[in-house]
Z-matrix of the N, CA and C atoms (Angstrom, degrees):
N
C 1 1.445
C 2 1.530 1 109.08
N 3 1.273 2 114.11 1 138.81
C 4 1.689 3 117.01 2 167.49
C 5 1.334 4 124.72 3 -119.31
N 6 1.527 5 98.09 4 125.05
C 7 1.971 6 84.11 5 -173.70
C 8 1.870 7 84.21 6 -102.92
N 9 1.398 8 72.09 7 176.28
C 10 1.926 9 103.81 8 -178.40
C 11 1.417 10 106.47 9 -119.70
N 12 1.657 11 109.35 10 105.57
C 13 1.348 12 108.14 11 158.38
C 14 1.466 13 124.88 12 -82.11
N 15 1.050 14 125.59 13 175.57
C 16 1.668 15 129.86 14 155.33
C 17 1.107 16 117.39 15 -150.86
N 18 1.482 17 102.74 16 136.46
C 19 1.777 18 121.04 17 -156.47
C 20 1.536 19 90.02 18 -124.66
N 21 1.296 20 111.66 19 134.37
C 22 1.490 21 132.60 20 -170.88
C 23 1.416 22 117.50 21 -133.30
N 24 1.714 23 140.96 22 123.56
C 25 1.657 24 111.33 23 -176.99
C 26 1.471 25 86.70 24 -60.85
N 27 1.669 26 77.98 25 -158.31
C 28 1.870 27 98.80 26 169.63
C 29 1.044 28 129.32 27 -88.85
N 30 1.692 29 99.32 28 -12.59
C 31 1.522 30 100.34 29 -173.06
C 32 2.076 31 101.69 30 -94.86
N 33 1.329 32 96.25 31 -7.65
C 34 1.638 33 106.68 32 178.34
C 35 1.255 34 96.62 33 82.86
N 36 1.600 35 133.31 34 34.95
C 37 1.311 36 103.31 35 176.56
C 38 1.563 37 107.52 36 -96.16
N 39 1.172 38 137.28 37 7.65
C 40 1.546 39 142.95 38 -156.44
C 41 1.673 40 105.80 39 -165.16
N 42 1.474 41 118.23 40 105.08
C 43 1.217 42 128.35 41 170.14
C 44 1.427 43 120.35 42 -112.03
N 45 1.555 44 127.01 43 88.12
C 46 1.148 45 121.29 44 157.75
C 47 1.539 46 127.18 45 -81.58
N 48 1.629 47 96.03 46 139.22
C 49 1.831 48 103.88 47 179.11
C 50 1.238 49 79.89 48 -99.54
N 51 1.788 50 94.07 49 143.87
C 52 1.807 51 118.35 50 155.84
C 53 1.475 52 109.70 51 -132.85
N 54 1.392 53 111.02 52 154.33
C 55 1.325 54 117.28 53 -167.05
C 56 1.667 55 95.25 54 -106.83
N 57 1.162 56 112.70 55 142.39
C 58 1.565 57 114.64 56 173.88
C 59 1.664 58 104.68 57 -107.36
N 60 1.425 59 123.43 58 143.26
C 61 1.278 60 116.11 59 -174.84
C 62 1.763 61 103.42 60 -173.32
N 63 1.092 62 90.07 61 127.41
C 64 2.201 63 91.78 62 176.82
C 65 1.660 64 108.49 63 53.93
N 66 1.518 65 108.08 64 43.53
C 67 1.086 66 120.62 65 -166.05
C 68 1.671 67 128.54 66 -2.04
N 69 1.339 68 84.56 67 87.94
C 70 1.664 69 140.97 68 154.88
C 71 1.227 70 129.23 69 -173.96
N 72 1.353 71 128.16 70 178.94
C 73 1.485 72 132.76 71 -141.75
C 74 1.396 73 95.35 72 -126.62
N 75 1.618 74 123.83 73 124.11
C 76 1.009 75 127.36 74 171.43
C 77 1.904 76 118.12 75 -130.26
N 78 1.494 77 88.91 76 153.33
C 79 1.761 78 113.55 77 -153.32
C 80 1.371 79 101.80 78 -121.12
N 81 1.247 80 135.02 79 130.40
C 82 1.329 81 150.06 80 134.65
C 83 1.415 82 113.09 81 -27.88
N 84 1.270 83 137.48 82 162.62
C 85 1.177 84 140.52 83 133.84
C 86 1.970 85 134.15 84 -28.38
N 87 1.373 86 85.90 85 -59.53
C 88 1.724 87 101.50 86 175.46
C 89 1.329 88 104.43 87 -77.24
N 90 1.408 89 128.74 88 16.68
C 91 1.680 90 115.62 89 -173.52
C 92 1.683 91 85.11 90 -143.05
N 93 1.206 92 125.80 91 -12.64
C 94 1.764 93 115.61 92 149.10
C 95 1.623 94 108.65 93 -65.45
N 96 1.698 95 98.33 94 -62.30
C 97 1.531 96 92.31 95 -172.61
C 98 1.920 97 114.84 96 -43.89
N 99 1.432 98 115.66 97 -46.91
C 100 1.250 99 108.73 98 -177.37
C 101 1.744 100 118.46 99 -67.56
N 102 1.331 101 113.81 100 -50.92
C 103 1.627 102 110.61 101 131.47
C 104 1.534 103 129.89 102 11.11
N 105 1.230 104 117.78 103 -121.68
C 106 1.510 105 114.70 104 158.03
C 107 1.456 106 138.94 105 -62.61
N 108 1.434 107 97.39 106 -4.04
C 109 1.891 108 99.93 107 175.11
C 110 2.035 109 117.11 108 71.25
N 111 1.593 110 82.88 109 50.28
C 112 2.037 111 89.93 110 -171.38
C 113 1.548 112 71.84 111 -126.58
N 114 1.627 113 75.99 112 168.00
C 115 1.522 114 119.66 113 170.16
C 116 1.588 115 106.50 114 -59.82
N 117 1.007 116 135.86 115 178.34
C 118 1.242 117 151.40 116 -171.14
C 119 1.980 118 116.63 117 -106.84
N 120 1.571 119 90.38 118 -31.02
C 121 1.280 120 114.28 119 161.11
C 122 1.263 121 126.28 120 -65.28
N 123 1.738 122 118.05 121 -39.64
C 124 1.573 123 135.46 122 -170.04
C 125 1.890 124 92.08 123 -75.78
N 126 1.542 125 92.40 124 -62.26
C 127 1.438 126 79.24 125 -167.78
C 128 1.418 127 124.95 126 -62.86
N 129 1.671 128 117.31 127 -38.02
C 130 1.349 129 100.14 128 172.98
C 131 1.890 130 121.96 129 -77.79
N 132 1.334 131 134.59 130 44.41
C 133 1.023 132 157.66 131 168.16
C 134 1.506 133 108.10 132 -106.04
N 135 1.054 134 99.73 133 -45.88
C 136 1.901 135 116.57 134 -173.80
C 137 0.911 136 73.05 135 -73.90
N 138 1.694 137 142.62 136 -120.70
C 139 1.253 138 155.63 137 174.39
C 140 2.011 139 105.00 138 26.42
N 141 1.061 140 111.55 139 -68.75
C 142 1.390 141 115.61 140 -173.08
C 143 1.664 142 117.12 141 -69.71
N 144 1.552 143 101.29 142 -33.07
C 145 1.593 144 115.32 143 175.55
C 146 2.020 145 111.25 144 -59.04
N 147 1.480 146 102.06 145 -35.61
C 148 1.419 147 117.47 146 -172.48
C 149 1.314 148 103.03 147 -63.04
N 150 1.411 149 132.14 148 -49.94
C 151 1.075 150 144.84 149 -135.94
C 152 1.586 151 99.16 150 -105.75
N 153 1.275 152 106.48 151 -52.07
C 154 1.996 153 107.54 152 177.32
C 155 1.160 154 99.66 153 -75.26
N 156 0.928 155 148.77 154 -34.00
C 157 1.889 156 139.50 155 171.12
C 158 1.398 157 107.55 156 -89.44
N 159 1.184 158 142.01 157 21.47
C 160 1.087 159 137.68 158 159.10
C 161 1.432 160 142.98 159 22.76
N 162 1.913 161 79.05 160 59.68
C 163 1.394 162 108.08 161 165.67
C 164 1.523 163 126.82 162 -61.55
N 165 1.420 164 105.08 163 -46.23
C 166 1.527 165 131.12 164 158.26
C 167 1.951 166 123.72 165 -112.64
N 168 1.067 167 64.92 166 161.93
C 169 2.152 168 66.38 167 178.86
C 170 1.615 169 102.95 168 -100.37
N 171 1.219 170 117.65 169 110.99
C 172 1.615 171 110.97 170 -179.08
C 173 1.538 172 119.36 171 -70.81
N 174 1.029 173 121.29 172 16.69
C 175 1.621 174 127.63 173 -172.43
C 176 1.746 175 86.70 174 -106.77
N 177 1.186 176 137.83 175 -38.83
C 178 1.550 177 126.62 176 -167.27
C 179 1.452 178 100.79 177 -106.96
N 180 1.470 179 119.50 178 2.29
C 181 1.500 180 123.99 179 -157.77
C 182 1.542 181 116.16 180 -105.39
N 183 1.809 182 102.05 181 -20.20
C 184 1.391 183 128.14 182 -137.22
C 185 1.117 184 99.85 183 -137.01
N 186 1.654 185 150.42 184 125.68
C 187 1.591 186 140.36 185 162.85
C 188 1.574 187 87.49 186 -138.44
N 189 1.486 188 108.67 187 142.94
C 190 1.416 189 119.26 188 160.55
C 191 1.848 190 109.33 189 -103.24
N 192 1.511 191 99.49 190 148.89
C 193 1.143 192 126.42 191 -128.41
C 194 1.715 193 94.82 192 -134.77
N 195 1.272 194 137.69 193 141.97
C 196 1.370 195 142.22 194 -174.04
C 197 1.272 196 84.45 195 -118.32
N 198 1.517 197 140.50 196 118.06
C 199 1.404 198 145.57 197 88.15
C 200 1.160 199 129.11 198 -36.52
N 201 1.513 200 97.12 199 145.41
C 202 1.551 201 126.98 200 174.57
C 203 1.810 202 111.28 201 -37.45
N 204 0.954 203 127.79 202 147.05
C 205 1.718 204 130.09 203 176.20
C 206 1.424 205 119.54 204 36.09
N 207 1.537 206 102.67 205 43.69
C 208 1.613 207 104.28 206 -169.03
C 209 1.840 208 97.24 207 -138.68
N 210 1.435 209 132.69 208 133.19
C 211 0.841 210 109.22 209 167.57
C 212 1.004 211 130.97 210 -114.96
N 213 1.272 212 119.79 211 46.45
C 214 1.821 213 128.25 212 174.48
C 215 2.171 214 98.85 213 -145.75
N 216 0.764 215 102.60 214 169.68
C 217 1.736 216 114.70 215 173.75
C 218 1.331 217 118.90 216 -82.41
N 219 1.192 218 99.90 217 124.31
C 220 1.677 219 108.18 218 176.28
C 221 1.458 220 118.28 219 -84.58
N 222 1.153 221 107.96 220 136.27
C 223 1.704 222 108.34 221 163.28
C 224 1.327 223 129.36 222 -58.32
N 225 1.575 224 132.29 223 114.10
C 226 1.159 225 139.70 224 176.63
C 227 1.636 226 125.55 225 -102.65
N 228 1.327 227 150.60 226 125.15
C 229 0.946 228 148.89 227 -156.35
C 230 1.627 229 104.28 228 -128.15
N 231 1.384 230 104.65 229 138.23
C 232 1.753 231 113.02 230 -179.24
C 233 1.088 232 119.26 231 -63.62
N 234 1.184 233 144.90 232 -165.47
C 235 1.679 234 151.41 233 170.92
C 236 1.545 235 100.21 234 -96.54
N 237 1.530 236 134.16 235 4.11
C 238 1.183 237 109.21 236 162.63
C 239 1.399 238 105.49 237 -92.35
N 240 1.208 239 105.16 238 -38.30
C 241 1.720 240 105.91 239 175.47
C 242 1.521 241 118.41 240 -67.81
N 243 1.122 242 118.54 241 -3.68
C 244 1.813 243 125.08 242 -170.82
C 245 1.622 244 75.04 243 -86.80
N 246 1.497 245 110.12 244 -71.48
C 247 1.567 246 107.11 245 -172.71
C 248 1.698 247 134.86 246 -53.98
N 249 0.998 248 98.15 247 -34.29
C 250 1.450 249 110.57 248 -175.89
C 251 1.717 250 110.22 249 -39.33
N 252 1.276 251 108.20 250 169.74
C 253 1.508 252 126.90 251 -146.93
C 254 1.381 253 109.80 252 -132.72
């Protein structure tokens, strides 16, 4: 099962949704970039660097995900891969 949180400051200027699932928290691409405040380019570079040097295994790391008004599955990534280095 996956719930959907949403994290808001106080002043509401920045609302990220995260999905909780196989207890840990998983992120899209466009919700890293808003996340750390990179390009879309940086992160999916990071993203690809993790995976060919095999820091993580992207098959246990990685689940695609059906969102709302979308009609194909998005890529979601765990909190080790949100974190990773």
């Amino acid at each position: 099962m996956v719930k959907v949180v949403m994290y808001q400051t106080e002043g509401g200027q920045s609302l990220l949704e995260v999905h909780l699932g196989k207890e840990t928290v998983w992120l899209s691409q466009a919700q890293m970039v808003e996340l750390f405040q990179r390009d879309q380019s940086v992160i999916s570079r990071h993203l690809r660097n993790v995976f060919k040097e095999g820091e993580l295994d992207e098959e246990s790391n990685m689940q695609k995900m059906h969102i709302a008004n979308s009609d194909k599955p998005a890529a979601f990534y765990n909190l080790d891969v949100i974190i990773s280095r």
